[in-house]
N, C-alpha and C positions, 0 to 999 in steps of 0.2 A: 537676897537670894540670887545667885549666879545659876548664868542659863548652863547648859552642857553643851560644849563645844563638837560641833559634826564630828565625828573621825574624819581622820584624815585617809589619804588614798597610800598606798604601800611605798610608792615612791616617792611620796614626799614624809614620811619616813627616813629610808635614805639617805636623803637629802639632808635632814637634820643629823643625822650620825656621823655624817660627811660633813658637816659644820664643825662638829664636835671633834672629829677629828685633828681638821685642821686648825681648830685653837687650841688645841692639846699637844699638838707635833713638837713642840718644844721643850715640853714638860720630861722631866727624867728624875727620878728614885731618890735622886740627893737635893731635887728644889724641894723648900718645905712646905711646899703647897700641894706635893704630892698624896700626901693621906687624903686628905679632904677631896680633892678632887675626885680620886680614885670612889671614892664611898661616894661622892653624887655621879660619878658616871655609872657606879651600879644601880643607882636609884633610877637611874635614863632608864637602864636596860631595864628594872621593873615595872616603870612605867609604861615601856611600847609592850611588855608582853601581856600587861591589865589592858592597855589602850587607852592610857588616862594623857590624855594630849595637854592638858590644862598643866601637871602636874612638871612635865615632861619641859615643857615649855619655860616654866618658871625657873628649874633646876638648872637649865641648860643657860639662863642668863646668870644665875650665878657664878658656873661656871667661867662665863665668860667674864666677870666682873673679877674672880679673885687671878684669871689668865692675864687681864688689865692690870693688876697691881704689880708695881715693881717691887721688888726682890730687895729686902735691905738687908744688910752683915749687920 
């Protein structure tokens, strides 16, 4: 059984979407990692407006994992 994580404070919020961003900045409509991302970056944005921090957190490493994969033809 997993504890429930404090909320967090509004600017460290922020702070994570400002992460998110800047490992996104790259990302454009014709790389094919754009669906997917796009659909866990809405999943972010349900999670900060529930305040599910846990969920929020997990997503966001995702994304950052498939932002880390190189691009093959």
């Amino acid at each position: 059984m997993s504890v429930p994580l404090p909320t967090p404070p509004h600017n460290i919020w922020l702070q994570r979407f400002k992460r998110l961003a800047q490992l996104t900045a790259s990302l454009n409509s014709e790389d094919p990692r754009f669906p997917i991302i796009m659909t866990l970056l809405d999943k972010c944005d349900r999670d900060y407006r529930t305040d599910n921090h846990a969920s929020f957190i997990e997503t966001g490493k995702r994304i950052r994992s498939l932002m880390d994969t190189p691009i093959t033809s």
